[in-house]
N, C-alpha and C positions, 0 to 999 in steps of 0.2 A: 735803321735809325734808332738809338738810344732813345730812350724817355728822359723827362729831366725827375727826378723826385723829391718829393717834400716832406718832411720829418712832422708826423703826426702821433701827439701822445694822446692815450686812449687813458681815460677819468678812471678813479680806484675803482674798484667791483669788488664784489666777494670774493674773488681768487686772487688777488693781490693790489699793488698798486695803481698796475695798467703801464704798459709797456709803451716805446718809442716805437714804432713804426714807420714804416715807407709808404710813399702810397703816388704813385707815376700819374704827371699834369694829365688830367681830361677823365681821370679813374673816379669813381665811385666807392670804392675798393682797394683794401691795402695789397701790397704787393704778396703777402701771405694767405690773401683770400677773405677775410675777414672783410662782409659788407659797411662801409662808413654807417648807416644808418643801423647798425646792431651793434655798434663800437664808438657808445659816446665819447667824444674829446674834442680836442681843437689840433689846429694846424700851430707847430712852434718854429721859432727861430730857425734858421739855416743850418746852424754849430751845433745842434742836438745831434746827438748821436745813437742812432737804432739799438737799441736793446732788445728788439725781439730776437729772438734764435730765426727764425724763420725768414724773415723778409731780405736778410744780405744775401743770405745763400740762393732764396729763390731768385733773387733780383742778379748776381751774379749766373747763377747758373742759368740763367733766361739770360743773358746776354753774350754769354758765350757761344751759345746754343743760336743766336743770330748772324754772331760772328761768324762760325762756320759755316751757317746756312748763306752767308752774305759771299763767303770764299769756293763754296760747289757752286753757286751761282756764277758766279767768274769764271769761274775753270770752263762749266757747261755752255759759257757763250764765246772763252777760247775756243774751247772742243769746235762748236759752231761752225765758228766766223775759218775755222782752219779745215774743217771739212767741205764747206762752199767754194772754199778758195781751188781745194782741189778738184772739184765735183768741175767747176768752171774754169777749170782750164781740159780737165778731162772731156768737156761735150766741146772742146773748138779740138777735137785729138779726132786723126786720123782711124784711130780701132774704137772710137764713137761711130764717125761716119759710117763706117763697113761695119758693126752691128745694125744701128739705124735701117741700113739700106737691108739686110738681109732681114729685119726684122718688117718692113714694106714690103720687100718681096715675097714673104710667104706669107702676109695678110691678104695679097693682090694689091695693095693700095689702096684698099678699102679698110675701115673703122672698126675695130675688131669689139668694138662695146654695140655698135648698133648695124653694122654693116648694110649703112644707107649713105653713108656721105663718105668722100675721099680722106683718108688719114693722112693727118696732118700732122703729131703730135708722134712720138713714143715715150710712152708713161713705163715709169717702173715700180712693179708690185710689189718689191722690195729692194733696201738700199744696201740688201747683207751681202753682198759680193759685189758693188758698185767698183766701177772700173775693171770689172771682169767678171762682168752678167753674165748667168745663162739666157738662151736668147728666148727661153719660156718665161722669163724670167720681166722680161720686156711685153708689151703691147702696142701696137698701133691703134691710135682712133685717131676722132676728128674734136676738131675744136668742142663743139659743144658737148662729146661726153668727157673730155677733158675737164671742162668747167665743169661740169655735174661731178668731177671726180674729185675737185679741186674748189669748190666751187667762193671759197675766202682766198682765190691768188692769182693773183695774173701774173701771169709767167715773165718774171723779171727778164728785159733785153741783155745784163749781162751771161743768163742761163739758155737763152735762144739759139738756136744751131741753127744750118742752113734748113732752107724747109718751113720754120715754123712760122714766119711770116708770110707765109703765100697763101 
């Protein structure tokens, strides 16, 4: 989100006249850094026009510097919402279920974090060959070290395979 800014001329001083400034609603602080309170002046008219060297460029180049921060942001929640998309249709996939199962069958069916409660869950330690895990790659447990593993996520119903509600 842009700032809106307001054209602040700073009083003569010993080094010249005192320049126009920027200085962004809710700042303290001109947009070049310069504390208001070590920069006497007043706030002018709208139509003034910044004559500091400093303050267009920092003000431009911070807002550029937003913009693209505002456009990897996007990308990163395409990237996202396109990796889930696949990730969820991959765990309702047949070569899901026969990992799963072979990944239960060599834990016994037991919990491979506490091997006290029935596994219930397979967790993956990493997503770097997702859709074509190694099956070390994979663990079985049980709901509760699931949530200890997890423990800010309940396992969204559209990501539940057969199995994880029993």
């Amino acid at each position: 989100m842009v700032n809106k800014t307001k054209p602040y001329q700073a009083d003569p001083h010993e080094r010249g006249p005192g320049r126009i400034h920027l200085v962004e609603d809710g700042e303290q602080k001109t947009v070049c850094g310069i504390p208001l309170n070590r920069c006497p002046g007043r706030f002018v008219g709208s139509d003034a026009v910044a004559d500091c060297k400093k303050c267009p460029t920092m003000l431009t180049g911070r807002h550029e510097w937003e913009l693209r921060d505002q456009q990897r942001r996007a990308e990163r929640e395409r990237e996202r919402r396109a990796f889930f998309e696949q990730y969820s249709v991959y765990l309702k996939s047949e070569s899901w279920r026969r990992r799963r199962q072979l990944v239960f069958e060599r834990a016994n069916g037991l919990c491979e974090g506490c091997a006290e409660h029935t596994a219930r869950h397979v967790h993956h330690k990493t997503y770097e060959h997702v859709c074509n895990e190694f099956l070390w790659e994979l663990v079985a447990v049980c709901e509760r070290c699931h949530q200890a593993i997890h423990p800010h996520m309940k396992t969204p119903p559209q990501l539940r395979t057969y199995g994880d509600d029993q």
